[in-house]
C-alpha positions in Angstrom: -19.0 34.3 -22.3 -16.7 31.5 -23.3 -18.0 28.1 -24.0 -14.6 26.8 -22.6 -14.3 28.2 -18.8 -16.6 30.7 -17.1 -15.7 33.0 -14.2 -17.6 34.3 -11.7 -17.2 36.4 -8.2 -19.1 34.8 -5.3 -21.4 37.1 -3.3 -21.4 36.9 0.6 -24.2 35.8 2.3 -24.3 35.1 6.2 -22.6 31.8 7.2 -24.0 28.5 7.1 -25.0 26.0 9.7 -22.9 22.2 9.1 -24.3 20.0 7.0 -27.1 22.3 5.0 -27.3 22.4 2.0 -26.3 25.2 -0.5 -27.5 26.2 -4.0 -25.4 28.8 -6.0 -27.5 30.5 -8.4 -25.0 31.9 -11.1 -27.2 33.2 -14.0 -25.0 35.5 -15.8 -21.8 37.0 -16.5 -23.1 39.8 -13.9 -22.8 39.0 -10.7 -25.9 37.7 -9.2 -26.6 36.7 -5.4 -25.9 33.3 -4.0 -29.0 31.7 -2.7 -29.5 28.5 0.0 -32.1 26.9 -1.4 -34.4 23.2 -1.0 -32.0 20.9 -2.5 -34.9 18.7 -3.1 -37.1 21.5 -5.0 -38.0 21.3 -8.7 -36.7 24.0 -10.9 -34.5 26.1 -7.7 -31.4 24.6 -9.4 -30.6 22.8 -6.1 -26.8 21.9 -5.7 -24.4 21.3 -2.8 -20.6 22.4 -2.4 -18.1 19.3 -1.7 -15.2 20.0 -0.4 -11.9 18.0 -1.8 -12.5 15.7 1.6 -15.7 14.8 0.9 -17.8 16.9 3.4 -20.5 19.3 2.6 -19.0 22.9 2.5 -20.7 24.7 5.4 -20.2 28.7 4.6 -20.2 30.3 1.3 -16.3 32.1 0.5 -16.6 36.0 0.8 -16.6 38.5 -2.0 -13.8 38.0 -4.0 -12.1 35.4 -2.2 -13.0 32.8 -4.8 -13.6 32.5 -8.4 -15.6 30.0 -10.1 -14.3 28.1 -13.1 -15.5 24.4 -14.6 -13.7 21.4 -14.2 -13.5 18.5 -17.2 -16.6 17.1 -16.1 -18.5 20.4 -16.5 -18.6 20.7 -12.8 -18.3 24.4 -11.3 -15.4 24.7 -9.2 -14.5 27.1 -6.7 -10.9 28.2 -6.8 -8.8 30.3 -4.2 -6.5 33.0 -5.1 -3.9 30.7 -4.9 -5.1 28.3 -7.4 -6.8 25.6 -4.7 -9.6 23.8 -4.8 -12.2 25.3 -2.1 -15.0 22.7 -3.2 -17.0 21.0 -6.3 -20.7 22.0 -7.0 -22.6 18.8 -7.1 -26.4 18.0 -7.7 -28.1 17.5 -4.1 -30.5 15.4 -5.3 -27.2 13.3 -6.9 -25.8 13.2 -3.6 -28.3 13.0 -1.0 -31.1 11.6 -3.1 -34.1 13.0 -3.5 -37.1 12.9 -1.2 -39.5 10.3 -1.6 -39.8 7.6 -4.0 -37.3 8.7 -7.2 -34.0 9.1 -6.1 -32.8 10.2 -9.4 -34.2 13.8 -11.2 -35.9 13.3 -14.0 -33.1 14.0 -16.7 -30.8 11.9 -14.7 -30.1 8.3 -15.9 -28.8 5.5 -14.0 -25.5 4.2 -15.3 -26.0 0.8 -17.4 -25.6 -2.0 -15.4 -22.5 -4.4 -16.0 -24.3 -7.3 -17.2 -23.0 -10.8 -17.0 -23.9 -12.2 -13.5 -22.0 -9.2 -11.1 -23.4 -7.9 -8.4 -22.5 -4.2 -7.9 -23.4 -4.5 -4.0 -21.6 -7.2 -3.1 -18.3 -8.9 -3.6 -18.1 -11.6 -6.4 -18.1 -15.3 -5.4 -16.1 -15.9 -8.4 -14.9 -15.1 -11.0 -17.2 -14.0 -13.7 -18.4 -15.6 -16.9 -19.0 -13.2 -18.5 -15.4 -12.2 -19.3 -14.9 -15.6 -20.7 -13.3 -15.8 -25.1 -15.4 -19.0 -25.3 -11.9 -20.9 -25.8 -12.1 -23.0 -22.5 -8.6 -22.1 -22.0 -7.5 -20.7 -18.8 -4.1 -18.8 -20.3 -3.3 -17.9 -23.7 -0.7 -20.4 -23.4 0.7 -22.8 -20.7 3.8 -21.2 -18.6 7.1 -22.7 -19.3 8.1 -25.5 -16.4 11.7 -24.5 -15.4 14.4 -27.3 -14.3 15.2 -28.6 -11.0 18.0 -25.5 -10.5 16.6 -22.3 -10.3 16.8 -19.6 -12.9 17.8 -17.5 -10.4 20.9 -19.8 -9.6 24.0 -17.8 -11.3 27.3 -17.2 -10.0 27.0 -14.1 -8.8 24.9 -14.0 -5.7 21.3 -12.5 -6.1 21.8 -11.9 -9.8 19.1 -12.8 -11.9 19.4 -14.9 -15.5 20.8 -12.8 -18.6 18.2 -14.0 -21.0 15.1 -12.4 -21.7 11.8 -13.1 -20.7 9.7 -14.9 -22.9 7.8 -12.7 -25.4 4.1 -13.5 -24.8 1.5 -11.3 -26.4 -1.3 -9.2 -24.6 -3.6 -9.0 -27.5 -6.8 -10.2 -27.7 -9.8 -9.8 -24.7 -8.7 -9.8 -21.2 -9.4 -12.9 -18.9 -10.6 -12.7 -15.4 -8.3 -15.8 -14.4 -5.6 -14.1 -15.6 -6.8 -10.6 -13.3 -6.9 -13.1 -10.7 -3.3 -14.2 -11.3 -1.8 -10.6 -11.8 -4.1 -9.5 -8.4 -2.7 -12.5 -6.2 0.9 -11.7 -7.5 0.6 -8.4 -6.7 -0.7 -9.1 -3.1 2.1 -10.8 -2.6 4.8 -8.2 -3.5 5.5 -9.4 -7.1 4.1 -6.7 -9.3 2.7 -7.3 -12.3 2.6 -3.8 -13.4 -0.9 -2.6 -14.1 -3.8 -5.3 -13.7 -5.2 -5.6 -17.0 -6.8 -9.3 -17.8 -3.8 -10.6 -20.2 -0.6 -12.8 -19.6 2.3 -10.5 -20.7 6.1 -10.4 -19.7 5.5 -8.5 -16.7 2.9 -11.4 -15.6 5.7 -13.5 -16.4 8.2 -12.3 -14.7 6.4 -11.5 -11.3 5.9 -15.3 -11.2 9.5 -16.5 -11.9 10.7 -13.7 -9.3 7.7 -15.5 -6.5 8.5 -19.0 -7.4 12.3 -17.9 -6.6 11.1 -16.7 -3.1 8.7 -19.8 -2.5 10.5 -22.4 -3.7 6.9 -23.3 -5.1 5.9 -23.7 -8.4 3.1 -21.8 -9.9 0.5 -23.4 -11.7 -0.9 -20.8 -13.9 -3.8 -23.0 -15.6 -5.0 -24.3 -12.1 -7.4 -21.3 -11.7 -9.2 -23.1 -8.4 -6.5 -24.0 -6.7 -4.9 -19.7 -7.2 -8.8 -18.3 -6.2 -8.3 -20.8 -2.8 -5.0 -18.7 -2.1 -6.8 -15.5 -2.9 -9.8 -16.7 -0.8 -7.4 -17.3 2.1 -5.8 -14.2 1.6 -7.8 -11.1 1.0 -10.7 -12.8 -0.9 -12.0 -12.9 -4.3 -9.8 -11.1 -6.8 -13.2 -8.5 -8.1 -15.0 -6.3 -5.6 -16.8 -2.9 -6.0 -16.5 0.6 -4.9 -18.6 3.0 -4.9 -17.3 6.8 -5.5 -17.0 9.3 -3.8 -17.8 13.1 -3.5 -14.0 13.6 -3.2 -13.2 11.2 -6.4 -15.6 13.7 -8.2 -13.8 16.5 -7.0 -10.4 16.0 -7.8 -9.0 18.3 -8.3 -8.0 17.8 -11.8 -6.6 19.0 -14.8 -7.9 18.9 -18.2 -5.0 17.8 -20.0 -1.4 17.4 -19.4 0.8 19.1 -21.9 3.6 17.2 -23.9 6.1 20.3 -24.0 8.0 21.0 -20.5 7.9 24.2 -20.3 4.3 24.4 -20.8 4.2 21.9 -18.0 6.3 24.1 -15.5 3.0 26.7 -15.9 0.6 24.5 -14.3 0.4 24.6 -10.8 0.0 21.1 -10.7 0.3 17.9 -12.7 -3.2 16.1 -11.0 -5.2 12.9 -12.2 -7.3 14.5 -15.9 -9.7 11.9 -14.8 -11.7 10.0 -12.0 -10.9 7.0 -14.0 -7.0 8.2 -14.1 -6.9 8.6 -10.5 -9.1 4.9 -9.9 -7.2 2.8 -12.0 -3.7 4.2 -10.1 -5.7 3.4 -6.5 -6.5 -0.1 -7.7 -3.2 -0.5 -9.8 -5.0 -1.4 -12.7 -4.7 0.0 -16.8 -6.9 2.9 -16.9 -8.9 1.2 -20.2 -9.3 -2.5 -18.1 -11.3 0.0 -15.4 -13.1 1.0 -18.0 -13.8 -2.1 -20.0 -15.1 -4.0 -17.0 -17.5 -1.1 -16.1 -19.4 -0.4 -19.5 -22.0 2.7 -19.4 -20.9 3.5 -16.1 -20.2 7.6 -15.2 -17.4 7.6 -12.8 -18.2 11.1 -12.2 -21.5 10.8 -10.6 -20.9 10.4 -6.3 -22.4 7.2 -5.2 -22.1 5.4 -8.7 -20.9 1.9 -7.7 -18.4 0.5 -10.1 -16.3 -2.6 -10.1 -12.4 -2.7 -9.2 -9.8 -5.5 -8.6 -9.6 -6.4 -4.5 -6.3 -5.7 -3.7 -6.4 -7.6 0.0 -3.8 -7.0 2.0 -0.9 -6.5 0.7 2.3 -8.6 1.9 5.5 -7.0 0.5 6.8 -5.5 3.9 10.3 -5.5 5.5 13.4 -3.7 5.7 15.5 -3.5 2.2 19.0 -3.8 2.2 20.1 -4.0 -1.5 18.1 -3.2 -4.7 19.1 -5.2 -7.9 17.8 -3.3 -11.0 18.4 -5.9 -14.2 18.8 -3.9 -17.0 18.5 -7.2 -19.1 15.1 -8.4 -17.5 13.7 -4.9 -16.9 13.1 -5.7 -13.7 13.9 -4.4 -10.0 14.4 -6.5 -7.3 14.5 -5.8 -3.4 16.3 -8.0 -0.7 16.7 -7.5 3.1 20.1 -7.9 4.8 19.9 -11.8 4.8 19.7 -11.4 1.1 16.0 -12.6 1.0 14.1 -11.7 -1.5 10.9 -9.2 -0.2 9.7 -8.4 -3.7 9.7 -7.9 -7.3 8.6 -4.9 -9.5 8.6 -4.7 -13.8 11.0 -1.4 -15.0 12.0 0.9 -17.5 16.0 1.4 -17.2 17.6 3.5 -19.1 17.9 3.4 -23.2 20.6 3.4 -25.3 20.5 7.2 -25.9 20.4 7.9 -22.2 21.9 4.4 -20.8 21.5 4.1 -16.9 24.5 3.5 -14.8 26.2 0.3 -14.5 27.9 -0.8 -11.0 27.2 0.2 -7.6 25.2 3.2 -5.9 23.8 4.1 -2.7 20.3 5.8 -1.9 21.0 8.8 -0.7 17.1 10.2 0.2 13.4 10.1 -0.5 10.9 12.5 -1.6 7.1 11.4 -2.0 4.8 13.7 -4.2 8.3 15.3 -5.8 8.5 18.2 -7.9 11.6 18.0 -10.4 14.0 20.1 -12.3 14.9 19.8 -15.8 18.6 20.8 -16.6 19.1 20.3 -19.9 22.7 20.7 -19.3 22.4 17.9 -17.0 19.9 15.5 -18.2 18.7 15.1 -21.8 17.0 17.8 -23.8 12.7 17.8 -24.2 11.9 19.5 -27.5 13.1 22.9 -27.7 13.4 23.6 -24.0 17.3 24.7 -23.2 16.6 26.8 -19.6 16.4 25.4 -16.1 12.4 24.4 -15.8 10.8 23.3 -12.3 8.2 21.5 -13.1 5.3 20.9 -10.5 4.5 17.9 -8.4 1.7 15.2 -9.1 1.0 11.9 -10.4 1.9 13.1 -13.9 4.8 14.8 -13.1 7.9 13.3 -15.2 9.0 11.4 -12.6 5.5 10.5 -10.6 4.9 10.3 -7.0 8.3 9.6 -5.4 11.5 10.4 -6.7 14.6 7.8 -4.6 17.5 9.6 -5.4 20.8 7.9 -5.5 24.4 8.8 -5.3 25.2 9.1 -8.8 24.1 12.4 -9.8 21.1 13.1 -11.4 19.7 9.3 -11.4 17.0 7.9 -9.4 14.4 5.4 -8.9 10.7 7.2 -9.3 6.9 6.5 -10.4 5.6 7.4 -13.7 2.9 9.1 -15.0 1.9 6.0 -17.9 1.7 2.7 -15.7 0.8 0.8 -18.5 4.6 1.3 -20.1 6.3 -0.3 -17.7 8.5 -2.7 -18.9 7.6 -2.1 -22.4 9.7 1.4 -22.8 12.8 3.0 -21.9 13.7 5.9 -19.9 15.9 8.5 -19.9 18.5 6.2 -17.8 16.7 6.1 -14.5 14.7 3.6 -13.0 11.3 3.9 -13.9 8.3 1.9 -11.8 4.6 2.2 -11.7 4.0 5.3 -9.0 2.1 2.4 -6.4 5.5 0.1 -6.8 7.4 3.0 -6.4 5.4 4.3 -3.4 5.5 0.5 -2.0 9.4 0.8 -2.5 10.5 3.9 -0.6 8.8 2.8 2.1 11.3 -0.1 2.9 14.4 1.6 1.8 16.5 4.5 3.7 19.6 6.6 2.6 22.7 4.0 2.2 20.7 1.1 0.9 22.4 -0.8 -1.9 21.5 -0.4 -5.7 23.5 -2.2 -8.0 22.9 -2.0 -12.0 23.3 -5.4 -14.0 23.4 -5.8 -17.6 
């Protein structure tokens, strides 16, 4: 039997009323009967099959229609012929609890708690102490007061400056003033890219794009007076969450090849991780989840673990014309009164594989794309010099959504590294964070404006 992945066939046994439990007893390489058993019994091996929605799978797949593999986690999985997920094998007592007294079996231990003053069960009042570098300092350095006439203001109507943003620099520990900054910009429609704790040049350039909007300036050391407008809309910028049978599930893969045509043999490009597929729900870098949740198993249903409140979120209306900057690596929407509705940090083009300068139209969208590589057409990956169709998912070259426009070939789509945004090039389209992306193609249609600037 193979450490890696073992494969069994499921035996039938008669079907199961909703909502009882079920124990599969796989023993050996031979196939063995599968058994309902006491999910709160010591030593049966008790165990309950999740679907991918969350609910508790309430018959047991006939003979052959299912193998059983093992996800990343170690969880069995049962798979259809097809390749679908049928449901996850979870520990009852994991999910349910266990009768009386211990919730936990005994070789089960409780995730670390997060220290410093949070509350898993509750929303924060505040923000946190315990994230603090001891400096006092609300930013790593003061933002730059503009003059009276806006940055914006060029000759050209909605074009943005030609200089660069600022260089600030991300290193060092993140700061929860600073989370609260990026979550409040990004409530309002002015992405910050992935919420991570530091002031970078995404940071920076979400708030010159709101202060153009508002008219308001933005004072980025007055942490009080940003947690009143968080308070008054949405609410404290941490809250927690507590995961799911389904977040457990996946399904996901174990790893996502770099070569394309070893990509085009999956059947899809998933989430490899709960903490992936978390970090994209609360738009946040994958390793800032992480960091603010030490100890913690996000694969364990019912583990609580703390995420960035997103509130509601405000970017909304109808877009008219899309501005990508080229210079600024950044995409901005307006609606037909040429109001800006919001702001996103991007990767266009590179000077191999320079994006298109002028005018273009949006011709369609597709959510949850799959995409063709033409190396004919597009650049050449590796060695790879055949047509490839690569498979849809959140890791898929171009992401979630793919907003193709009238130049051939080019298009506005998600990503499958959010934390690159704005801080790489592409291969000449317009590359977002797949949630901006997603948050995009829902205001556009076919015809909007999308004009390139240098």
């Amino acid at each position: 039997m193979s450490d890696h992945i073992s494969i069994w066939e499921i035996t039938a046994v008669p079907r199961l009323r909703k909502s009882v439990f079920l124990a599969v007893a796989l023993a050996s390489t031979a196939c063995g009967p599968v058994l309902a058993r006491d999910p709160y019994g010591y030593g049966n091996g008790g165990t309950v099959l999740i679907t991918p929605s969350g609910e508790v799978l309430d018959y047991v797949p006939e003979r052959g229609a299912v193998t059983i593999a093992r996800d990343r986690a170690g969880h069995k999985v049962l798979i259809d012929r097809y390749g679908n997920l049928v449901a996850t094998e979870m520990p009852a007592d994991v999910v349910y609890g266990r009768r009386g007294g211990d919730r936990y079996r005994q070789d089960y231990y409780p995730p670390a708690p997060s220290g410093g003053g949070y509350d898993d069960d509750v929303i924060t009042s505040g923000i946190p102490d315990d994230m603090q570098d001891g400096s006092g300092e609300a930013l790593e350095q003061p933002y730059p007061q503009g003059s009276e006439r806006s940055p914006y203001a060029t000759g050209r109507q909605n074009e943005m400056p030609r200089q660069s943003a600022p260089q600030i620099s991300a290193s060092g520990p993140a700061k929860p003033e600073i989370t609260a900054l990026q979550v409040f910009l990004d409530r309002e429609g002015f992405s910050p890219g992935a919420i991570d704790g530091h002031m970078g040049q995404n940071v920076q350039k979400a708030i010159e794009a709101w202060q153009q909007k508002t008219g308001e300036t933005l004072d980025t050391k007055n942490t009080d007076a940003i947690m009143e407008r968080l308070r008054m809309n949405g609410g404290m910028p941490f809250t927690s969450y507590t995961i799911t049978a389904a977040d457990a599930a996946g399904p996901y893969v174990a790893e996502i090849p770099e070569d394309y045509s070893q990509k085009a043999m999956l059947s899809s490009l998933s989430y490899t991780s709960t903490t992936e597929m978390l970090a994209e729900k609360f738009h946040m870098d994958e390793n800032y989840l992480k960091a603010i949740n030490p100890g913690v198993d996000f694969t364990i249903p019912g583990t609580t673990v703390k995420v960035v409140n997103l509130g509601q979120q405000n970017a909304g209306g109808k877009v008219a014309k899309i501005l990508a900057d080229k210079g600024r690596k950044q995409v901005f929407a307006y609606d037909d009164q040429g109001q800006l509705l919001a702001a996103y940090p991007a990767s266009i083009g590179s000077s191999d594989t320079p994006s298109p300068s002028g005018t273009v139209t949006v011709e369609r969208v597709a959510f949850n794309p799959g995409y063709t590589y033409n190396p004919r057409l597009n650049f050449q990956q590796g060695n790879n010099d055949k047509v490839l169709n690569i498979p849809p998912g959140p890791n898929g070259p171009v992401g979630t959504v793919w907003i193709a426009l009238s130049k051939p070939t080019y298009g506005i789509h998600g990503t499958p590294e959010p934390s690159k945004i704005g801080r790489t090039q592409s291969h000449g389209c317009i590359r977002l964070t797949n949630w901006d992306a997603t948050e995009l193609a829902k205001m556009v249609q076919p015809g909007v404006t999308v004009e390139f600037v240098d």
